[in-house]
Structure formats: C-alpha cells, structure tokens
C-alpha positions as CSV (number, residue, x, y, z in Angstrom):
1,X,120.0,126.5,95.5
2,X,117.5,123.4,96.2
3,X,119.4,120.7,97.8
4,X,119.2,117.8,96.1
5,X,117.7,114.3,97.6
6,X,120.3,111.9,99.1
7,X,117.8,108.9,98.5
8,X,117.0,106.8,95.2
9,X,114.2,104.4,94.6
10,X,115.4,102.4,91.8
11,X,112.1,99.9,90.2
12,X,112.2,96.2,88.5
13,X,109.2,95.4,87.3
14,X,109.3,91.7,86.2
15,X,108.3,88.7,88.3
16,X,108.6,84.8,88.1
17,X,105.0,84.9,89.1
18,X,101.9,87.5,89.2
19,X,100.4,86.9,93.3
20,X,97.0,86.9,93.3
21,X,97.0,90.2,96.0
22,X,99.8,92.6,94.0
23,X,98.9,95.7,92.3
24,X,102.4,97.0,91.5
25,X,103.9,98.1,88.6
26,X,105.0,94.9,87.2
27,X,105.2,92.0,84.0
28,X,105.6,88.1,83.8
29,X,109.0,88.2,82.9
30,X,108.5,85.9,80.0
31,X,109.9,86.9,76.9
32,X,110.2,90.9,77.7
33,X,113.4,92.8,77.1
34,X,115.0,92.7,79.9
35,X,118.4,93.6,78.6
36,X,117.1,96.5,77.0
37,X,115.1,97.7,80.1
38,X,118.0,97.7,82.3
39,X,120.3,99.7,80.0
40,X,117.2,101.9,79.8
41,X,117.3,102.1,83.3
42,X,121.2,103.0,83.2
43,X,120.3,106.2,81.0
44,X,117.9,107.6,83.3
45,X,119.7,106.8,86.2
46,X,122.8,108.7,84.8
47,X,120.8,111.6,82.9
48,X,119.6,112.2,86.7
49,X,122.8,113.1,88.1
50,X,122.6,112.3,91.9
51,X,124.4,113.6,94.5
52,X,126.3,111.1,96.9
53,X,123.4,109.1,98.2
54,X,122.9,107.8,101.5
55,X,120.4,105.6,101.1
56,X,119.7,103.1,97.6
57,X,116.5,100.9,97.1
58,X,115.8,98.3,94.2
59,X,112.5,97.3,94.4
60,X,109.7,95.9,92.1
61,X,108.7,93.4,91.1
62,X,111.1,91.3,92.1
63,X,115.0,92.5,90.9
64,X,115.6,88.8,92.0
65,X,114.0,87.4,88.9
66,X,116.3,88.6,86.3
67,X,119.8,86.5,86.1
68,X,122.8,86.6,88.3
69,X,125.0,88.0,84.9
70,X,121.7,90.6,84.3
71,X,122.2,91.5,88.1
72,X,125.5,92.1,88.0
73,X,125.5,94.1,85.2
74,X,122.5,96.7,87.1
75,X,124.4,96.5,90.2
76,X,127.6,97.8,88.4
77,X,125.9,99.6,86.6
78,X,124.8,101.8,89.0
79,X,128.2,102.1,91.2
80,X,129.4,103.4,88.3
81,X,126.5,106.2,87.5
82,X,126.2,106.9,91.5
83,X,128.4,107.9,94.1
84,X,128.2,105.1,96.3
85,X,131.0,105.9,98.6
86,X,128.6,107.0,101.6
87,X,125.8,104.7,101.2
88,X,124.6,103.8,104.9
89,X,121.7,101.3,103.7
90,X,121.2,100.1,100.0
91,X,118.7,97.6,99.7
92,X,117.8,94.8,97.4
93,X,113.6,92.9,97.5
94,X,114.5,89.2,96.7
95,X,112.1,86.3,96.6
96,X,113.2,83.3,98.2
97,X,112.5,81.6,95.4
98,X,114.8,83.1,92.8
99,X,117.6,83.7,95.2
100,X,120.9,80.7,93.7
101,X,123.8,80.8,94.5
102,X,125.4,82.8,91.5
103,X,122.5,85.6,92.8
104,X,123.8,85.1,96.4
105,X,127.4,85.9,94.9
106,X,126.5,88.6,93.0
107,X,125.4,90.3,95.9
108,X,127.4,89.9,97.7
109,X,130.5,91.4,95.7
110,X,128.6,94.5,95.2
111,X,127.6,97.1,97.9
112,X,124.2,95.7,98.6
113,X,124.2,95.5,102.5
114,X,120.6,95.1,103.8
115,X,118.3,92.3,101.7
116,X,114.1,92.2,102.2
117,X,112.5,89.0,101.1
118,X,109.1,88.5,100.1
119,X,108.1,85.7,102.7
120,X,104.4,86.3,102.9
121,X,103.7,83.4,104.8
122,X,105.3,80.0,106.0
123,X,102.4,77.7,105.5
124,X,103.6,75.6,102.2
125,X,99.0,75.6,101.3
126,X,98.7,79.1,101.9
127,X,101.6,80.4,100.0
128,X,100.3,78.3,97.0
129,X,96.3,80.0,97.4
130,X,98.1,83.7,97.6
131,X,100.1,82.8,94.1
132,X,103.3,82.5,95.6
133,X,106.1,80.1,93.4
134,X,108.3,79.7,96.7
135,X,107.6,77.4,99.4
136,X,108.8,77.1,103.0
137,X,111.9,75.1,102.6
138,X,113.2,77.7,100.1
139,X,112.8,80.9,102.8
140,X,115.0,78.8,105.1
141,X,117.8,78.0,102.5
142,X,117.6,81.9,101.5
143,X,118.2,83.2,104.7
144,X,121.2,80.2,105.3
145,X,122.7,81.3,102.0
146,X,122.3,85.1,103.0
147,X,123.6,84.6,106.1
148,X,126.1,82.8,105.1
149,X,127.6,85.2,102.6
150,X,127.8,87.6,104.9
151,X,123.8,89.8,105.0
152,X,122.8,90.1,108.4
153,X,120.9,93.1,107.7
154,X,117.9,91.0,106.7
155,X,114.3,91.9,106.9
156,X,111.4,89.7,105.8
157,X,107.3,90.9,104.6
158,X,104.9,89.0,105.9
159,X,100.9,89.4,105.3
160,X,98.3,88.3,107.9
161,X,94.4,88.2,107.3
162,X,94.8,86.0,104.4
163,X,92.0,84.6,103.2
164,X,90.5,81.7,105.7
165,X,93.8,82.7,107.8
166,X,93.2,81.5,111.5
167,X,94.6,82.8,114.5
168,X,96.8,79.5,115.2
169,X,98.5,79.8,111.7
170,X,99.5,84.0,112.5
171,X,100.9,82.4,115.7
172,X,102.8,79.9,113.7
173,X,104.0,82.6,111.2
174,X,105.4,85.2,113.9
175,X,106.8,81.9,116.0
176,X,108.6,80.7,112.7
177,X,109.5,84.6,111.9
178,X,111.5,84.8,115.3
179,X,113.2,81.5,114.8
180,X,115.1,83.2,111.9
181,X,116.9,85.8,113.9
182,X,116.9,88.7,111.6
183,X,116.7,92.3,112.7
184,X,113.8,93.3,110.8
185,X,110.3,92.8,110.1
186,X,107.5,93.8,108.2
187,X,103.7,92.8,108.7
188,X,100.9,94.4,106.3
189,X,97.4,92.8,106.7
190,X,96.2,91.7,103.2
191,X,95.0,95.1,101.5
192,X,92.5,94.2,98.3
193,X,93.3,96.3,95.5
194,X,91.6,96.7,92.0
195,X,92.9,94.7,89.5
196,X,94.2,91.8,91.4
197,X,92.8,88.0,91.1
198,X,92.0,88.6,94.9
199,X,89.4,91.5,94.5
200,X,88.4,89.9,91.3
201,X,87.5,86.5,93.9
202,X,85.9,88.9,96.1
203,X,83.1,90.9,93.5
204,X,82.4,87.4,92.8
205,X,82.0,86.0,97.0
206,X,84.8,83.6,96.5
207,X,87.3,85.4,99.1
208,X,86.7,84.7,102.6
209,X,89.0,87.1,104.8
210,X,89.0,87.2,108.6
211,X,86.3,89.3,110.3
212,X,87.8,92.8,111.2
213,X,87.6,91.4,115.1
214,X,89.7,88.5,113.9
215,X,91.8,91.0,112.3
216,X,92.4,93.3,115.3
217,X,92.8,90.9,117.3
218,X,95.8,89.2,114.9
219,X,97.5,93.1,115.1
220,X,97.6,93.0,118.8
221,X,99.3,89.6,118.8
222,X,102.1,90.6,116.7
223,X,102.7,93.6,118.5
224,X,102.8,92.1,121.6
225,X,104.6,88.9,120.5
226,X,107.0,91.2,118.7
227,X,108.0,93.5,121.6
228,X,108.2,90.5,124.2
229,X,110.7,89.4,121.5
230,X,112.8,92.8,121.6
231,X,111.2,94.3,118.9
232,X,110.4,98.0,118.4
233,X,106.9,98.8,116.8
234,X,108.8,101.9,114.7
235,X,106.4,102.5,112.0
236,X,102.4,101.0,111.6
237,X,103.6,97.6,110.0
238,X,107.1,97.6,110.4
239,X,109.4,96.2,113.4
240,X,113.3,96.5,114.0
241,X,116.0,95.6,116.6
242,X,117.6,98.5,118.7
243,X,119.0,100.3,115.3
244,X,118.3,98.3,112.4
245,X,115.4,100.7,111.2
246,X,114.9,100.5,107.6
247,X,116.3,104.1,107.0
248,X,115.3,104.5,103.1
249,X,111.8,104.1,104.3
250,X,112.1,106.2,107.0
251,X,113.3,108.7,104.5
252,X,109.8,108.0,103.2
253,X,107.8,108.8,106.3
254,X,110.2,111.8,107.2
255,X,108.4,113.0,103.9
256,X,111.7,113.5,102.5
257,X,112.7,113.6,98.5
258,X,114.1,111.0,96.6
259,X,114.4,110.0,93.2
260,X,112.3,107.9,91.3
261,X,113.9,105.6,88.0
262,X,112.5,103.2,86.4
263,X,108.9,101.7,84.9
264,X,106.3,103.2,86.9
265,X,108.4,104.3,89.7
266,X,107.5,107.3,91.4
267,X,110.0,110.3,93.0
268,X,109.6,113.4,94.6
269,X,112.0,116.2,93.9
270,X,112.1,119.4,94.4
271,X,108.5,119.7,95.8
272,X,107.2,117.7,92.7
273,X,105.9,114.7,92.4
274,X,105.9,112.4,89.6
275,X,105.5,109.0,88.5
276,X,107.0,107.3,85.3
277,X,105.6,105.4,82.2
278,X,104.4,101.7,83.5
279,X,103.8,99.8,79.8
280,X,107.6,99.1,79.4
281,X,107.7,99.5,75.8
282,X,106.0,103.1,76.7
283,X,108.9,103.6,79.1
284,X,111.8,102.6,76.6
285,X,110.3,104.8,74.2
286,X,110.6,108.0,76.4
287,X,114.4,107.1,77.8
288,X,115.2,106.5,74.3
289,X,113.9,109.9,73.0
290,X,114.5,112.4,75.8
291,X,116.4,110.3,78.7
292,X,113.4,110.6,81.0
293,X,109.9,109.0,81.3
294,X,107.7,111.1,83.3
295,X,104.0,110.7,83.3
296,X,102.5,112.6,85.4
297,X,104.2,115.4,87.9
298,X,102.1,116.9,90.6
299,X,103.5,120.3,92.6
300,X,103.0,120.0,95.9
301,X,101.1,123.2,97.3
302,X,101.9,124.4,101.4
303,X,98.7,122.7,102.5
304,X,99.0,119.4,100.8
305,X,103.0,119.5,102.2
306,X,101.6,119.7,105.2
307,X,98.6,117.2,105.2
308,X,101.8,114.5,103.7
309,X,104.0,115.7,106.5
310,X,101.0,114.5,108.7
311,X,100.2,111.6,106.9
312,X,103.4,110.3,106.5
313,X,105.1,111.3,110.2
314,X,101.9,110.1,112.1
315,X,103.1,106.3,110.6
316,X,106.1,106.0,112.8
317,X,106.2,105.6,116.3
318,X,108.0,108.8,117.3
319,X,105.2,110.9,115.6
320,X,105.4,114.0,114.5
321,X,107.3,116.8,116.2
322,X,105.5,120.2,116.5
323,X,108.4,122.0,116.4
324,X,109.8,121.0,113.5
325,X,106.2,121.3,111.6
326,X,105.8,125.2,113.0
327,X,109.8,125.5,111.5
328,X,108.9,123.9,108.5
329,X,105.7,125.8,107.4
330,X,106.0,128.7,109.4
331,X,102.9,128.8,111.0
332,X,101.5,128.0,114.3
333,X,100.3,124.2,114.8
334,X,97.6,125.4,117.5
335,X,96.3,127.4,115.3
336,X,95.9,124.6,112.3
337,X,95.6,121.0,114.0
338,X,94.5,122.0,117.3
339,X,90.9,120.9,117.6
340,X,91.2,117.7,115.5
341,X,94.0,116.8,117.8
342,X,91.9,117.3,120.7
343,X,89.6,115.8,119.3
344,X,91.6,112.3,118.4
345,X,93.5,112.5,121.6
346,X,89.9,112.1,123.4
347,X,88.7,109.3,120.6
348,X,91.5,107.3,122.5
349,X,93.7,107.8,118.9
350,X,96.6,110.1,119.4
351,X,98.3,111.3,122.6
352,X,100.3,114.6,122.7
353,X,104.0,114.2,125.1
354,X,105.5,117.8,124.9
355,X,106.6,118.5,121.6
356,X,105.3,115.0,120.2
357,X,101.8,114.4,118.6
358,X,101.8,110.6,118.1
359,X,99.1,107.6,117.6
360,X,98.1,105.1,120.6
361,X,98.4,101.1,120.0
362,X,94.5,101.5,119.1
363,X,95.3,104.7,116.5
364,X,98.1,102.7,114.7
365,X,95.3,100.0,113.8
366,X,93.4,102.3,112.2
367,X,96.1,104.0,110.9
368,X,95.3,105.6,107.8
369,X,91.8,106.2,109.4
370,X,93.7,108.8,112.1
371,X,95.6,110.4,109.2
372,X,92.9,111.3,107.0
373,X,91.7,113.2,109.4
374,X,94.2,116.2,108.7
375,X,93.2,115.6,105.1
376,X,89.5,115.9,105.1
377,X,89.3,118.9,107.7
378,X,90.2,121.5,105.5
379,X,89.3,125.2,106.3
C-alpha cells in the first residue's frame, strides 16, 4: 500500500497586478469567476481525499487578491475537506498591498500560522519599474497588522539584480529586511523568463541588469550580512532563524510527494508527476466533468528519481546524505556519482563530510550549474 503524501500545494491564480518578471500560472483578476474557481477548487480538493496533512501551502498568484468574505470561504473550505488537526506549518503568499484589515481577520481566525509576503524590494522607484502595485509604506503596515494579530512566523521574498540595481540599494534592502525582525527570508536574483514584459525589454536591449560580477558579488553580501545577523543559509536562496525553516518547502527539496490542486498547479504522487489545466475556463471544465484537471502526468523512472533526489537535496545546506540515497535506490553511490563528485569537490563546488555530499559558498552560486551535473552525465 503507497503511503500517501502528508503535504498539499493548493494554487490561486489571480493577481491585482501582472509584474513585469512573473511567469506563473496566473490572470488579472478583473472580471474572472472567482467564485466559481474556488468552489472548483473545493471539488478537487475533496475528490483528492488527503490524509491528515502536516504541511498546507496556498500560493499563486496572489490568494491575497480575492476578498476577505472569498477568503474565508477557501479557508473554510478547506478545514472542512482536510484534516487539519496536525498541521505543523500552513502557509498563505500575501502581497502587502492587498492585505486590510478584514483579510488580516480572516486569517487570523483560521489555521493559517506562517504568512510569506511578496516584498520584492523597498525602494518605492524600483518596485514601480518591476510592476509592483505596493509601495514601501504598505510592507511596513503589513507586517504591523500581521504582527499584531498574532503571525510571527513571517517570511518575506526579496529579488536582487534588478535591473540598474546598485550595490548601495541591496545593502539598503537587506538593512531594511533585518529591521523587520521576522524569522525568515527569501532572496532569488531576478531570473528572466519567456513570456514576461522583462525578457520582452531584454530581446529588444531595453533591460539593463547588473554584470554577473556585480551579481556575485550582491550573493556574497547577503550571505554574509545574513549570517552576521543570526541567519542560517538553509537552502540556495532561502534563510531562517534557529527553527523556523520553511518545512513545506523543505518537503520540496527532500523530493518528497505532495498534492497539487488548482489552475496549473503541479503535484507529485505516487511517483507521478503531473501538472493541471492553466486557462481557467479549461480547468473548470475538467473539475466540472470528471473532478480532476490533469494535463500532463509524467512517471518518474529510477534514474530520473535519482537525478531529482540530486537536484533537489544538493539545494539545501545539509546536502544530500549517501546513506539514505544507497537505502533509497539500492545501489551503491561510488559506483554512480563517484567521479563527478570528485570531480566538483576539486572544481572548488562540493565537499564530501562523511556521509554528506554538499555544495561550497562558491557551488550554491552556481547552483543549478552543480546540479545538472548529475543530470547530463548519464551512462
């Protein structure tokens, strides 16, 4: 009998405003069916019959942008479909923009205990030239109101190597960050995807982003800045006080199944995995007809297991653990990884501590570089 996943991504895919750097699955919210979406939602999300969860994400989009009384009725909604009774972590994404007080109070009279806001940056110009509605005042009064109503489990994104970004304003952003004395943070350097006004700027030679020195050189500062500050660098671009790890994500980089409801959301269950309709019209169509809107559903075979368990475990800080990998796949890791691990550990990009394979400050900047490693070297 497969044991089922003890984790649930659950997606809101409308926004107040469309940022000029996000590819996600998402809408204006404008004049869509919102109320019809979210009793959509409801279907799957009861037609999937989870287990007691531990941990319970609402992303997006931004769930914030819908109205306190359409809030209250998703977060209700779901207590009532889940068993929420030994939930350690259930997060909400909120932008500080959309968060009044009836949202505030919503919140906090359901089980929502740990709230992420997208901050992005605290410079009132830039936020305006990355497509952001909010402006600095508001990220102050959300994390007052939060705090307030009792959220102290609070963790803020924030993007550096915007365009024209200097090194004084990162400074100012991380200064302003640890003024707020939350437990959490996350950092992402800007990423241009297809499909956003940003790479659209960029084909054309509009976009001027910092030089990768600049770049590297902005990294190193918030690491160091970050720890001086009592910060653990857990995970490639994300940083938590002793404890207050984001544990849904880490159920992520464990490579660990979840499920996946909503418009576009993605899940992985029972060594499958799938993403749902985007279009939301698409998406009510397929809840309304068989109670499920799968699009696409990809089994995993051993090997790419193995390259995700790579991928994904090489992300944190604490690496991957030989042991478990051998126990997991049932094969022998010298064997497998042995000479590309040799091989990064003398490129100055992994180091091996007993039982441990993880990356060194230089690896985690080039991340994704160091992973793909175990992907392209295929026998």
């Amino acid at each position: 009998m497969q044991k089922k996943p003890t984790s649930a991504y659950i997606h809101i895919p409308f926004c107040t405003q469309i940022c000029y750097y996000c590819d996600f699955s998402k809408v204006f919210i404008k004049n869509q069916p919102v109320d019809q979406y979210l009793e959509s939602l409801l279907e799957e999300v009861k037609a999937s019959e989870m287990p007691p969860l531990r941990t319970l994400y609402i992303g997006g989009g931004t769930p914030t942008a819908i109205s306190a009384p359409q809030l209250e009725y998703l977060l209700k909604g779901l207590e009532r479909h889940i068993d929420l009774s030994q939930v350690q972590e259930f997060t909400i994404e909120a932008n500080p923009g959309d968060l009044t007080p009836d949202k505030v109070a919503v919140l906090k009279a359901s089980k929502v205990n740990r709230v992420s806001l997208g901050v992005q940056t605290f410079d009132d110009r830039m936020l305006k030239q990355i497509g952001r509605s909010h402006n600095q005042a508001q990220i102050y009064e959300s994390i007052d109101s939060l705090k307030a109503a009792g959220f102290h489990n609070i963790s803020i994104d924030l993007i550096y190597a915007l365009p024209n970004q200097t090194m004084d304003q990162v400074k100012d952003n991380v200064k302003k960050a640890l003024e707020l004395d939350i437990p959490h943070l996350s950092l992402y350097s800007l990423i241009l995807e297809n499909h956003t006004v940003f790479m659209n700027r960029q084909r054309r030679g509009h976009l001027h982003l910092p030089h990768e020195d600049l770049e590297s050189e902005m990294f190193e500062y918030i690491l160091n800045e970050l720890e001086a500050n009592g910060f653990e660098h857990y995970e490639i671009s994300n940083f938590t006080k002793p404890g207050m790890e984001s544990r849904h994500n880490l159920m992520y980089w464990n490579n660990d199944e979840y499920y996946g409801c909503g418009a576009g959301a993605s899940g992985y269950i029972n060594g499958v995995r799938y993403r749902n309709r985007g279009p939301i019209q698409h998406y009510l169509k397929a809840i309304a007809e068989t109670k499920q809107a799968r699009l696409a559903e990809e089994v995993l075979s051993k090997e790419e297991m193995m390259e995700e368990e790579f991928f994904l475990g090489l992300r944190k800080k604490s690496g991957v653990s030989i042991r478990r990998f051998e126990e997991k796949f049932q094969l022998s890791f010298e064997e497998r990884y042995g000479k590309i691990v040799r091989d990064l550990i003398e490129q100055g990009l992994l180091q091996r501590e007993a039982d441990t394979i993880r990356m060194t400050k230089r690896g985690l900047f080039l991340g994704d570089t160091v992973a793909e490693r175990f992907i392209v070297e295929e026998d």
